[in-house]
TORMAR-728203 format. One record per atom (N, C-alpha, C): x, y negated, z negated; residue in one letter. Coordinates in pm, whole numbers, plus 50000, padded with zeros to 5 digits. Layout:
N
<<X Y Z> "a">
...
//
This chain:
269
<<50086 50119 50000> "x">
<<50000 50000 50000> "x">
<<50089 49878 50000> "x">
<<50044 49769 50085> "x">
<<50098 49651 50094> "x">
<<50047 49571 49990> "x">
<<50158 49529 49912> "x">
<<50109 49416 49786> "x">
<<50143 49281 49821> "x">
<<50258 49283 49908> "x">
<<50309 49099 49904> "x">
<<50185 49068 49988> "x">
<<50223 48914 49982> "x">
<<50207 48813 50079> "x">
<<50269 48833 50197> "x">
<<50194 48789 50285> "x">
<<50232 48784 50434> "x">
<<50293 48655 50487> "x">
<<50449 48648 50491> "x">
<<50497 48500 50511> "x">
<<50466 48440 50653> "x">
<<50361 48507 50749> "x">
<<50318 48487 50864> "x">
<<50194 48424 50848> "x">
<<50102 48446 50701> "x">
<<49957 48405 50677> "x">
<<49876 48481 50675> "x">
<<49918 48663 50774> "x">
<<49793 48716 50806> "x">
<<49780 48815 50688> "x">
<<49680 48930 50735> "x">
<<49670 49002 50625> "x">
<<49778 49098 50635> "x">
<<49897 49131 50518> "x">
<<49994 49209 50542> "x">
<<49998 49384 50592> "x">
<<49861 49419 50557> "x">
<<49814 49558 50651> "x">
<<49791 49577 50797> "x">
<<49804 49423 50850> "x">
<<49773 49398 50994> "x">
<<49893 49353 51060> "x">
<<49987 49280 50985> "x">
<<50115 49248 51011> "x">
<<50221 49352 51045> "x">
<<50266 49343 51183> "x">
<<50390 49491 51146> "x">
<<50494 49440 51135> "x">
<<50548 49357 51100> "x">
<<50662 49294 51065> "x">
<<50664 49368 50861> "x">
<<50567 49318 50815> "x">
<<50523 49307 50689> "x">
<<50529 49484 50629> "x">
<<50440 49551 50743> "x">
<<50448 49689 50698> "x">
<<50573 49739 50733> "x">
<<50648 49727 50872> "x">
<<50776 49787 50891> "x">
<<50896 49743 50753> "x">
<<50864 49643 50722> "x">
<<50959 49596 50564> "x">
<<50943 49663 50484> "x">
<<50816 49698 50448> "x">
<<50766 49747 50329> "x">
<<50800 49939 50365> "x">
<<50847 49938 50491> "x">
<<50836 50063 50494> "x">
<<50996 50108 50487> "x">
<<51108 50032 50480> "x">
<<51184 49987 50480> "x">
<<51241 49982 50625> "x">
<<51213 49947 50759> "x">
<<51247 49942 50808> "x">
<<51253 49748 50896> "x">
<<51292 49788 51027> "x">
<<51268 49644 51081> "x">
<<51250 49627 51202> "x">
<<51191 49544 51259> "x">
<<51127 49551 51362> "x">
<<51234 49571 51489> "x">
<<51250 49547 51599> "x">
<<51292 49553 51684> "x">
<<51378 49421 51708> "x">
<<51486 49452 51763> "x">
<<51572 49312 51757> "x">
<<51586 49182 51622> "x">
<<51542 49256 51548> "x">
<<51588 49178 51403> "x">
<<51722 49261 51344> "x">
<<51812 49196 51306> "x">
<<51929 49235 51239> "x">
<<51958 49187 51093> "x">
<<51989 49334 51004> "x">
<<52012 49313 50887> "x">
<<52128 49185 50901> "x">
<<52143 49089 50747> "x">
<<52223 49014 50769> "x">
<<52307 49075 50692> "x">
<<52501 49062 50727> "x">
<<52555 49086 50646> "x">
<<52610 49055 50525> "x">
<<52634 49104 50391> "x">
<<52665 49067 50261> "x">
<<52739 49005 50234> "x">
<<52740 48881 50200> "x">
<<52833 48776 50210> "x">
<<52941 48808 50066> "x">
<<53040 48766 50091> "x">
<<53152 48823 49955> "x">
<<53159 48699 49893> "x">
<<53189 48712 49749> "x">
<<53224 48601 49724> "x">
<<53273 48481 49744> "x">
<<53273 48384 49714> "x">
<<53372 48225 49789> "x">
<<53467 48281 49783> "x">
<<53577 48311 49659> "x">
<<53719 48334 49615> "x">
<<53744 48436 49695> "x">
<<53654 48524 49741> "x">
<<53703 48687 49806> "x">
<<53746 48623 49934> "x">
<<53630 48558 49985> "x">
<<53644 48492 50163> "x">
<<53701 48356 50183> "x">
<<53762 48333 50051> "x">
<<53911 48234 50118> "x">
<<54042 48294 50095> "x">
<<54011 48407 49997> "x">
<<54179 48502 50027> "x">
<<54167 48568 50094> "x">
<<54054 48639 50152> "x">
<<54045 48734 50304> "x">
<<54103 48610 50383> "x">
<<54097 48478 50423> "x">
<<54080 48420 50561> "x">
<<54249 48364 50535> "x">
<<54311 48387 50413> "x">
<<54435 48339 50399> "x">
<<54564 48420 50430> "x">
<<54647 48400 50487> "x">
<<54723 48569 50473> "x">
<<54831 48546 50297> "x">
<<54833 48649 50280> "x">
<<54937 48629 50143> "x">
<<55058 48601 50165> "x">
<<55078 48476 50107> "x">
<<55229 48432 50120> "x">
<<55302 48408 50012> "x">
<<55394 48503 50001> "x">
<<55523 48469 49905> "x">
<<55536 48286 49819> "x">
<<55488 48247 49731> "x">
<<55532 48155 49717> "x">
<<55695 48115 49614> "x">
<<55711 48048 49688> "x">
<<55899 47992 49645> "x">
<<55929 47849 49581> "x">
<<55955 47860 49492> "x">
<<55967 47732 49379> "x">
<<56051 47647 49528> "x">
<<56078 47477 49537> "x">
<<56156 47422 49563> "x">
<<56276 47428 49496> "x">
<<56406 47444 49522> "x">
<<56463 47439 49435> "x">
<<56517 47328 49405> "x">
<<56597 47285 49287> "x">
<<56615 47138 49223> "x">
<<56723 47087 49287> "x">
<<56723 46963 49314> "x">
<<56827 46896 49358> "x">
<<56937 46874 49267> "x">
<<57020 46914 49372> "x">
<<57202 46869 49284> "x">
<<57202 46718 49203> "x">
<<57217 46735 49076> "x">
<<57262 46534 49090> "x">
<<57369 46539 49091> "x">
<<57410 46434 49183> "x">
<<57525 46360 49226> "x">
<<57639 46346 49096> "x">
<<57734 46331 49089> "x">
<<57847 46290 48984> "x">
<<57908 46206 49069> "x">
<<57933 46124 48965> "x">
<<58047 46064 49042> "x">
<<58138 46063 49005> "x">
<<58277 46025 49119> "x">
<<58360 46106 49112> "x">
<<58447 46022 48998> "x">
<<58537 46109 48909> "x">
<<58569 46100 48768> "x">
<<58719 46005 48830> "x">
<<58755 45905 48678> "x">
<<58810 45771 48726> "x">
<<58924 45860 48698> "x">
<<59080 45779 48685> "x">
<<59221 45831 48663> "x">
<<59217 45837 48451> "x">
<<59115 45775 48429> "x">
<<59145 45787 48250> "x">
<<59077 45880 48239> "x">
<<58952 45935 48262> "x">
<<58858 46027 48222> "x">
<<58940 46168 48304> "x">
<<58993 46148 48381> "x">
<<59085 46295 48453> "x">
<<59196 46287 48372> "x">
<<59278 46210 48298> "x">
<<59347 46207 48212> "x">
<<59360 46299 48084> "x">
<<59230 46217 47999> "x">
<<59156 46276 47899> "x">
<<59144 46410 47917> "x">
<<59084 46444 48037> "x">
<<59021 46559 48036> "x">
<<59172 46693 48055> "x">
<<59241 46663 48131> "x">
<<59405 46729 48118> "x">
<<59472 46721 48047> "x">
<<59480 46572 47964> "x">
<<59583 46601 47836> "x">
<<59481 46579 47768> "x">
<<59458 46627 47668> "x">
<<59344 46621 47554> "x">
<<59439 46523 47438> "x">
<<59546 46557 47428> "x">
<<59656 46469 47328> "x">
<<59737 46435 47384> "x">
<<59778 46331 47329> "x">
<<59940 46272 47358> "x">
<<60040 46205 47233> "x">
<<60174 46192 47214> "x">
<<60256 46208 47120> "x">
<<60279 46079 47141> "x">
<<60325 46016 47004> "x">
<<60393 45934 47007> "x">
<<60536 45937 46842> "x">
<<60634 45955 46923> "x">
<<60731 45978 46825> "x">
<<60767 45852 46760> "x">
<<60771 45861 46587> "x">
<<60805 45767 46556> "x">
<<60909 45787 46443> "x">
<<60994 45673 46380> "x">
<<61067 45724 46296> "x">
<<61041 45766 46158> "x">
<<61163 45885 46127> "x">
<<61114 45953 45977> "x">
<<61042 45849 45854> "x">
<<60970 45918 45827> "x">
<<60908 45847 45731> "x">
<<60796 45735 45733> "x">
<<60772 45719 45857> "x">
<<60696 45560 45872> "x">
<<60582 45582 45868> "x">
<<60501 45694 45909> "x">
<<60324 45724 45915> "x">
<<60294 45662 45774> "x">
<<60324 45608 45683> "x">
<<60251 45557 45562> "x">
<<60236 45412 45589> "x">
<<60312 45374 45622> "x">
<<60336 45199 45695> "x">
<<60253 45247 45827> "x">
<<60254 45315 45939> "x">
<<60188 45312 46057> "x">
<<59979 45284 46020> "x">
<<59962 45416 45909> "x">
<<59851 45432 45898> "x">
<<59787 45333 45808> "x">
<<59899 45230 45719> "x">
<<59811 45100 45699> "x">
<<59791 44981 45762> "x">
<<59959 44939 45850> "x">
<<59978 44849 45896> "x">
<<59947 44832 46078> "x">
<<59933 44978 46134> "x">
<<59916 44981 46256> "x">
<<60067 45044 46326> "x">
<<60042 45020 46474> "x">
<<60158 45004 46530> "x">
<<60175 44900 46619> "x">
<<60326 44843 46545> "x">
<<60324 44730 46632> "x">
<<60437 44727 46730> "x">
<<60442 44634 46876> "x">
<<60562 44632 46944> "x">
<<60690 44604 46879> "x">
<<60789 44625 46941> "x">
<<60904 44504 46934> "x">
<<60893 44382 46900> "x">
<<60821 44283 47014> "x">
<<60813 44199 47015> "x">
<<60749 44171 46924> "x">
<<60640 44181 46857> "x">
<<60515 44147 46802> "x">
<<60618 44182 46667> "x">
<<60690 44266 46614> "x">
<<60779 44257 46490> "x">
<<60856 44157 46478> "x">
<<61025 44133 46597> "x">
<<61057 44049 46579> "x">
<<61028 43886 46670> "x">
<<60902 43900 46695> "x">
<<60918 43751 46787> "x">
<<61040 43723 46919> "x">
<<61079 43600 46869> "x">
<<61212 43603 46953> "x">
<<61371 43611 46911> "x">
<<61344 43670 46793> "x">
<<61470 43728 46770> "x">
<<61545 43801 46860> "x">
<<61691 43710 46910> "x">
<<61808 43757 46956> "x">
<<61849 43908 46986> "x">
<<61805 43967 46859> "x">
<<61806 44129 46934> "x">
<<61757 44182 47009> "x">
<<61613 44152 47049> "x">
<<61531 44177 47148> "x">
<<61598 44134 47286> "x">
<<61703 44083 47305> "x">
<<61730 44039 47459> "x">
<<61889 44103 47506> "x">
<<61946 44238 47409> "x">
<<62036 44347 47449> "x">
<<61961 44455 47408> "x">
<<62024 44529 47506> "x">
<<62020 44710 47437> "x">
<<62049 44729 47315> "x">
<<61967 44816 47224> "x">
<<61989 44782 47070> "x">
<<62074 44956 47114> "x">
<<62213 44937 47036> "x">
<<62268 45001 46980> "x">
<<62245 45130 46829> "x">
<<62172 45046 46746> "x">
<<62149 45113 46662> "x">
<<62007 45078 46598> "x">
<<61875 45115 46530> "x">
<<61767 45064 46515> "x">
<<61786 44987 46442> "x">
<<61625 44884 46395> "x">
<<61620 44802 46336> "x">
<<61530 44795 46247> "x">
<<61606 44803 46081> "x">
<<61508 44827 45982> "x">
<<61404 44682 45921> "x">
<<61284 44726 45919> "x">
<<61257 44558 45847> "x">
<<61172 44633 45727> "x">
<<61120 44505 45681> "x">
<<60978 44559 45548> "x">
<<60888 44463 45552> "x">
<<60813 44438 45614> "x">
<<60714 44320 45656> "x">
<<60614 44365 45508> "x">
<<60572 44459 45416> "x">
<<60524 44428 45309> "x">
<<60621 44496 45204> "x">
<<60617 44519 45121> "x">
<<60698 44557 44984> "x">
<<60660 44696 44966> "x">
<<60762 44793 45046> "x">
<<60731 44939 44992> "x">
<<60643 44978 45135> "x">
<<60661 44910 45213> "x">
<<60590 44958 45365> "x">
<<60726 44923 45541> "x">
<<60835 44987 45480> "x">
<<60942 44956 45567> "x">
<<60882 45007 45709> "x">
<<60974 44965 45819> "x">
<<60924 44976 45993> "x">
<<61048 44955 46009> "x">
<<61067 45084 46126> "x">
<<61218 45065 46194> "x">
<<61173 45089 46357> "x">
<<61265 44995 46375> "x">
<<61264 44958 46560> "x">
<<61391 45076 46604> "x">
<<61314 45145 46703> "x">
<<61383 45276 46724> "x">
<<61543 45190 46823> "x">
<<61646 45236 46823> "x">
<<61742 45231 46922> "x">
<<61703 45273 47056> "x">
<<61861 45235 47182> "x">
<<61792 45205 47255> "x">
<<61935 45275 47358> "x">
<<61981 45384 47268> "x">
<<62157 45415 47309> "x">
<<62113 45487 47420> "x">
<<61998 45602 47482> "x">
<<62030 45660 47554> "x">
<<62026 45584 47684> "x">
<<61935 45447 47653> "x">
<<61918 45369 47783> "x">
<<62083 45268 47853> "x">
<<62168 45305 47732> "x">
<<62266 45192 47768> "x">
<<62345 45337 47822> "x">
<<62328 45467 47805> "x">
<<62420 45565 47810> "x">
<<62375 45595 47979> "x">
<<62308 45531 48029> "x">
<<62198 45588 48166> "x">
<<62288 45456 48231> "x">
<<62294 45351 48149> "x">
<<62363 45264 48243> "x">
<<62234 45213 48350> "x">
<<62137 45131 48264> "x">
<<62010 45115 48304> "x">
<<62042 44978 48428> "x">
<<62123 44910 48421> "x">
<<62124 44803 48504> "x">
<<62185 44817 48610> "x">
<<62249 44955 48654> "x">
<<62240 45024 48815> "x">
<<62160 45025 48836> "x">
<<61996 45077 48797> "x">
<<61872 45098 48830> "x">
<<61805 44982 48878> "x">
<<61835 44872 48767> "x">
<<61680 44778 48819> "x">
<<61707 44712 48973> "x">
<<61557 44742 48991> "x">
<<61518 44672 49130> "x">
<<61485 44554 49149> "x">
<<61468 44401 49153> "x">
<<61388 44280 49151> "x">
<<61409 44246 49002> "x">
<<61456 44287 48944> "x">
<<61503 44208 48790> "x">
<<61589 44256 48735> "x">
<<61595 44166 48642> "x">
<<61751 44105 48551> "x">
<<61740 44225 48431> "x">
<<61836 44237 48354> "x">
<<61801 44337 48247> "x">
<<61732 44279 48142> "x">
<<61754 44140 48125> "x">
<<61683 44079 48020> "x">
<<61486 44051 48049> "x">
<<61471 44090 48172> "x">
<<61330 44089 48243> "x">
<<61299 44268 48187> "x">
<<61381 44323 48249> "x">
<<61314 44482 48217> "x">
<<61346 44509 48048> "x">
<<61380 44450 47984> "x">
<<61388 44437 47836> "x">
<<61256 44364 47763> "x">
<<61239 44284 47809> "x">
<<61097 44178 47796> "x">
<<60943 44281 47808> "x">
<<60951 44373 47931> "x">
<<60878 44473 47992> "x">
<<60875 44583 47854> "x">
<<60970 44646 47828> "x">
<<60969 44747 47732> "x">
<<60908 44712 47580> "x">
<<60987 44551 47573> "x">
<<60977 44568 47432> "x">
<<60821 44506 47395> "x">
<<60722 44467 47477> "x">
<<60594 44425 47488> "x">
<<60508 44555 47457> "x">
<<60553 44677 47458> "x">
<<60452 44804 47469> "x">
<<60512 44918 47380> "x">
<<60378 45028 47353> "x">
<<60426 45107 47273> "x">
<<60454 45228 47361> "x">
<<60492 45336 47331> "x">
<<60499 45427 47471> "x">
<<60469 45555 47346> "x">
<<60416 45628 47452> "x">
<<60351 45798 47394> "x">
<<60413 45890 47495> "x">
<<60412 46000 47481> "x">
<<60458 46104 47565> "x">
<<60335 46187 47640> "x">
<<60355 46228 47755> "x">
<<60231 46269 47780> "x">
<<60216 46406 47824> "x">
<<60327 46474 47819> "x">
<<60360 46608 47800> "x">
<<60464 46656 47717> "x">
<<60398 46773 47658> "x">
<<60477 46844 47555> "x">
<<60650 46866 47543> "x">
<<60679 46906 47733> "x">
<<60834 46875 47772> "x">
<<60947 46759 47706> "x">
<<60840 46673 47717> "x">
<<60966 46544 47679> "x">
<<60922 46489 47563> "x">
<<60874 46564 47539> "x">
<<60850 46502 47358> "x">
<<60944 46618 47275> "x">
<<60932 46757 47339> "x">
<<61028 46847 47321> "x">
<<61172 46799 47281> "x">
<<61226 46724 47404> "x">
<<61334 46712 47469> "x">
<<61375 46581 47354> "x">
<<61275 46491 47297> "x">
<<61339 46407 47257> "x">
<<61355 46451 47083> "x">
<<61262 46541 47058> "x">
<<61294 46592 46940> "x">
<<61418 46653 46920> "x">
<<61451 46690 47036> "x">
<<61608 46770 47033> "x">
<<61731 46681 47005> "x">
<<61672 46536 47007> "x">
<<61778 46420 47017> "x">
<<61845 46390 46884> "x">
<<61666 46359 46828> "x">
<<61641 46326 46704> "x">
<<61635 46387 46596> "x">
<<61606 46494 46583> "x">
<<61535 46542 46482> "x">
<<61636 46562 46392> "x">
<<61779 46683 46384> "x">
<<61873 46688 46356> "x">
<<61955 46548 46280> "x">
<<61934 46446 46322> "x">
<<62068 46307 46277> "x">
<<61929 46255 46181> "x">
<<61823 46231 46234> "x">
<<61731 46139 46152> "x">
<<61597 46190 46134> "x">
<<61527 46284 46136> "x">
<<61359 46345 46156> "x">
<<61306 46233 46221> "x">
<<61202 46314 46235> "x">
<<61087 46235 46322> "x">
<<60956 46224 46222> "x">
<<60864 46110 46227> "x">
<<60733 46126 46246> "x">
<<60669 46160 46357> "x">
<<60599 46242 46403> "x">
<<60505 46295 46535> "x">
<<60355 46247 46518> "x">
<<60302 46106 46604> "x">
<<60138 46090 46533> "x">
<<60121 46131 46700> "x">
<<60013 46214 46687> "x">
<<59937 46342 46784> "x">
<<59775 46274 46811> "x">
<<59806 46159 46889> "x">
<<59639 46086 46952> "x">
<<59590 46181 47012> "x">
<<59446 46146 46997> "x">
<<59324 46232 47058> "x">
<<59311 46137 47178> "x">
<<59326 46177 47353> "x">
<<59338 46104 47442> "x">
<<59235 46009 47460> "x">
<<59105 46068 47504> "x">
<<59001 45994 47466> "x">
<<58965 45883 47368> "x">
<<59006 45884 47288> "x">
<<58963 45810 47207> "x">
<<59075 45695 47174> "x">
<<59184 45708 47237> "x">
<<59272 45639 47240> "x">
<<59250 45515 47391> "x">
<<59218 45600 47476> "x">
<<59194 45526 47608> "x">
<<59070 45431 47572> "x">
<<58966 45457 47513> "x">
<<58854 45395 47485> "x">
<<58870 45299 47385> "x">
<<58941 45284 47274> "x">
<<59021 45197 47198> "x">
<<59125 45108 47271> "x">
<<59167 45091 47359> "x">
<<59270 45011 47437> "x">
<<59267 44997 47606> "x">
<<59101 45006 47625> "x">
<<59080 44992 47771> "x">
<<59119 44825 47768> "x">
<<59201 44871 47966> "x">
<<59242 44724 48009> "x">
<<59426 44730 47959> "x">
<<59470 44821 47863> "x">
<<59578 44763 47806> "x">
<<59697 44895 47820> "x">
<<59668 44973 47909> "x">
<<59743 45082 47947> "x">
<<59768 45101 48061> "x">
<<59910 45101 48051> "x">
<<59977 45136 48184> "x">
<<60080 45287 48163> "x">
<<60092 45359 48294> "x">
<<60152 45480 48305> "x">
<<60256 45429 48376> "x">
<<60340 45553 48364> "x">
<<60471 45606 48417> "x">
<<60491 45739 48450> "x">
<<60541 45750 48573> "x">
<<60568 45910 48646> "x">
<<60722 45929 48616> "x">
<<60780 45880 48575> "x">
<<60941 45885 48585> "x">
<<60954 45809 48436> "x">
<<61066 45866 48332> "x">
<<61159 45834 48217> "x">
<<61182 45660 48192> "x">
<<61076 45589 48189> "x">
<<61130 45477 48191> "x">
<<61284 45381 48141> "x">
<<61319 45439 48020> "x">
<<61433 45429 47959> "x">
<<61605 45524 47973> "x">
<<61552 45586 48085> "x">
<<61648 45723 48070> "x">
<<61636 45740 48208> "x">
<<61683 45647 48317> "x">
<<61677 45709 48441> "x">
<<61822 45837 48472> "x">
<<61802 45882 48594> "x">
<<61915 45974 48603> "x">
<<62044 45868 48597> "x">
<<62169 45965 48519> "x">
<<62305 45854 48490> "x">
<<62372 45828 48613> "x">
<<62414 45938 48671> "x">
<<62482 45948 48793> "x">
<<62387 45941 48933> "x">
<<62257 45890 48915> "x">
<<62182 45852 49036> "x">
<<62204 45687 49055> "x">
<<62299 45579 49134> "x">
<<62259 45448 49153> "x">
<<62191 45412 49184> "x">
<<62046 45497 49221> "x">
<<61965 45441 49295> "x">
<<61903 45314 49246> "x">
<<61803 45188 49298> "x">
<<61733 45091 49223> "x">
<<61601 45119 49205> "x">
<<61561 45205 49085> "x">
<<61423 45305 49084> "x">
<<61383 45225 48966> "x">
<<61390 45159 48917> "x">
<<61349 45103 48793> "x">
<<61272 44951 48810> "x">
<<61176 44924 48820> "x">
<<61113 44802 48830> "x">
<<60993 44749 48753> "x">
<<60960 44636 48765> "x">
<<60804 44590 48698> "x">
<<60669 44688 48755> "x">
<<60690 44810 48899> "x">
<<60639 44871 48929> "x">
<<60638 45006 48874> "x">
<<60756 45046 48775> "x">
<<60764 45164 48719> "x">
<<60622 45186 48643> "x">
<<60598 45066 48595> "x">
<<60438 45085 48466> "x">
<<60352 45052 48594> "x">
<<60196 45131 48583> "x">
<<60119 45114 48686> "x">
<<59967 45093 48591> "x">
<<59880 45008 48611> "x">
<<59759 45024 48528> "x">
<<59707 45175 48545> "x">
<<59700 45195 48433> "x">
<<59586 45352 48428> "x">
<<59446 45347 48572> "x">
<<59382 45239 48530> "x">
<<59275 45238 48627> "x">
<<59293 45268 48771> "x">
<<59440 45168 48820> "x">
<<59464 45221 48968> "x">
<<59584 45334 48999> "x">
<<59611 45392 48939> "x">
<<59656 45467 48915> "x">
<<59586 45582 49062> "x">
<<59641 45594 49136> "x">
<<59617 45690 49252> "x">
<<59657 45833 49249> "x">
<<59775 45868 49146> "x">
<<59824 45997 49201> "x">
<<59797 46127 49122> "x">
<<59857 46260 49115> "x">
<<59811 46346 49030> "x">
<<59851 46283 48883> "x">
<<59738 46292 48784> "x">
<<59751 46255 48628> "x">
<<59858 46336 48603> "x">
<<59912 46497 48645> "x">
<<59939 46586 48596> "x">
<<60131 46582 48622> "x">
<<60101 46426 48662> "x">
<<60238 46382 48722> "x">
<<60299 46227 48579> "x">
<<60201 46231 48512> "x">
<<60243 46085 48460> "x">
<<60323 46117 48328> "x">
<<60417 46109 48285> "x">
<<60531 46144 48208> "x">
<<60528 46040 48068> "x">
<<60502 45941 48084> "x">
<<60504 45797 47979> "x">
<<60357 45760 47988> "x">
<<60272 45731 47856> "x">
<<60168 45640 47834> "x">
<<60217 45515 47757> "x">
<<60168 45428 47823> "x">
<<60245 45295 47727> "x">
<<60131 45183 47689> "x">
<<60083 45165 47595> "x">
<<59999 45056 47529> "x">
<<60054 44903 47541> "x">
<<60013 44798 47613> "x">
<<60064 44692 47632> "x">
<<60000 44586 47490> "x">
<<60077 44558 47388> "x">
<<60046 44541 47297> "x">
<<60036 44573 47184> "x">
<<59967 44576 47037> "x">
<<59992 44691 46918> "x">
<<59883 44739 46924> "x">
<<59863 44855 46838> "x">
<<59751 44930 46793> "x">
<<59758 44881 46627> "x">
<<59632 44792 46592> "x">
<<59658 44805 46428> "x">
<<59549 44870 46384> "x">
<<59450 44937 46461> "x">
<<59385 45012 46382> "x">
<<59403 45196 46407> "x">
<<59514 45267 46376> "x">
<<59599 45384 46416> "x">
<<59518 45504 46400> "x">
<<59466 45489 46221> "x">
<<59374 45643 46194> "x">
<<59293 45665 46284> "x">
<<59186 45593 46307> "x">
<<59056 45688 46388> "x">
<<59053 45754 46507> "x">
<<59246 45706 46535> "x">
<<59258 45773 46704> "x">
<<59334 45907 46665> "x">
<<59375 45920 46558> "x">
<<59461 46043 46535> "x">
<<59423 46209 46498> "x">
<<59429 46260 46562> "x">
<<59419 46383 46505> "x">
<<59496 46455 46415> "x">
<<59637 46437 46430> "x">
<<59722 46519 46363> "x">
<<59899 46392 46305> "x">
<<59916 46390 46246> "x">
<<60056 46406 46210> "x">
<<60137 46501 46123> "x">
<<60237 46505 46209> "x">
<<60361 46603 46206> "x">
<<60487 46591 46149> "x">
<<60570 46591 46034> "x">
<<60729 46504 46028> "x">
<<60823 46651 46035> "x">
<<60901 46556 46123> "x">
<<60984 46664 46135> "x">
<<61121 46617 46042> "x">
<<61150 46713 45944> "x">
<<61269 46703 45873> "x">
<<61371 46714 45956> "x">
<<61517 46724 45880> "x">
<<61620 46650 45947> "x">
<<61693 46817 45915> "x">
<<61637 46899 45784> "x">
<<61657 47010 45801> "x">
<<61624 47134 45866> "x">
<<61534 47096 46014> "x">
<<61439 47151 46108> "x">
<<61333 47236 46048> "x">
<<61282 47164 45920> "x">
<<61140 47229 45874> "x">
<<61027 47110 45878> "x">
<<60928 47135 45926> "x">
<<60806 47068 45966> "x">
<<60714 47096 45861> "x">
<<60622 46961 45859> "x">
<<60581 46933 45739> "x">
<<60422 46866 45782> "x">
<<60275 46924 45792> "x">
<<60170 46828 45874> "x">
<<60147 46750 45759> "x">
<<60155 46633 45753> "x">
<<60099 46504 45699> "x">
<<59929 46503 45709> "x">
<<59877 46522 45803> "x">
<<59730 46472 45871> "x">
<<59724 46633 45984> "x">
<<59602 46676 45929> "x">
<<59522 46786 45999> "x">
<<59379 46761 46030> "x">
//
């Protein structure tokens, strides 16, 4: 029995559209419609599957590292030898040049023969190191474009550090034996950043050229500013501070004294 409504109007027992439905069938040239799939099903059917791949992150740029920071980063320390006993005067009073000790005192304008003791406070003595191996080099074959009293002026304005272990070696071998050493052991970094603008290098012995070389290798060009400084760091032999350091501790990592009886003694760890 036909119960619906007839969506034609008529009576649905007279309708064969109505009875062929009900009978489950369908009339002639009508087509079941097909079952539609979900939205989500029939946009990943119509998609093909594709691998997806993160972008990957862009490089950032560096830029390229200056002659102090390639410095730093190769020598992590550098030496500066000073005489026995003085790190108690260094670490209150600083370090000061030549010049800046004696002004224009007369000694400052020869090769000092033998050092020079002073006591600028009471119980805080400073000795100005000698200057024999430079007169033993026979330094005034060397200079190029100046007088010796010009390349004397040059030296005694700055402090100088060692910048490899070799010739700090080499000069302990000088010293150590007749008079000990103090050894204050700067942290590079923090030394360069404390005295930017006021450091100049050396690739070659400033004070000690070869004896039996005449060449004229010695000039106001021997010191070069750190900043333009072009060549391998791994080449620069002398660090030299143009001026004093009076505030010494916070750059130091270590001091070292070396006795005169070749036993070593750390002051500062």
């Amino acid at each position: 029995m036909i119960e619906e409504e007839c969506v034609h109007g008529l009576d649905p027992a007279w309708c064969t559209f109505c009875r062929k439905r009900a009978a489950g069938e369908l009339p002639g040239g009508v087509r079941r419609p097909r079952a539609t799939p979900p939205a989500t099903n029939r946009v990943a059917a119509s998609r093909p599957a594709v691998a997806t791949k993160r972008a990957p992150a862009r490089a950032v740029e560096r830029a390229p590292r200056g002659p102090g920071e390639t410095l730093a980063k190769t020598r992590k320390v550098v030496f500066h030898a000073a005489p026995y006993g003085a790190w108690p005067s260094i670490a209150e009073l600083g370090l000061l040049t030549a010049k800046e000790l004696l002004g224009d005192d007369a000694r400052l304008r020869a090769i000092r023969s033998d050092r020079i003791d002073l006591e600028l406070e009471p119980g805080r003595p400073i000795s100005i190191r000698d200057q024999r191996h430079m007169a033993r080099a026979n330094v005034e074959a060397h200079l190029d474009g100046i007088d010796l009293a010009g390349w004397l002026d040059i030296l005694n304005e700055r402090l100088f550090l060692f910048a490899r272990q070799k010739e700090l070696t080499a000069f302990l071998g000088r010293y150590q034996a007749t008079e000990g050493l103090d050894v204050v052991v700067f942290d590079t970094a923090r030394l360069l950043a404390a005295t930017a603008g006021r450091i100049e290098v050396a690739t070659v012995p400033s004070t000690a050229p070869v004896p039996w070389d005449r060449c004229p290798c010695r000039s106001r060009a021997t010191f070069e500013p750190l900043a333009d400084f072009g060549g391998d760091v791994g080449d620069i032999e002398e660090i030299t501070v143009v001026g004093g350091l009076p505030d010494v501790v916070p750059l130091v990592g270590r001091v070292i004294r070396y006795h005169p009886d070749r036993t070593t003694e750390v002051l500062v760890a």
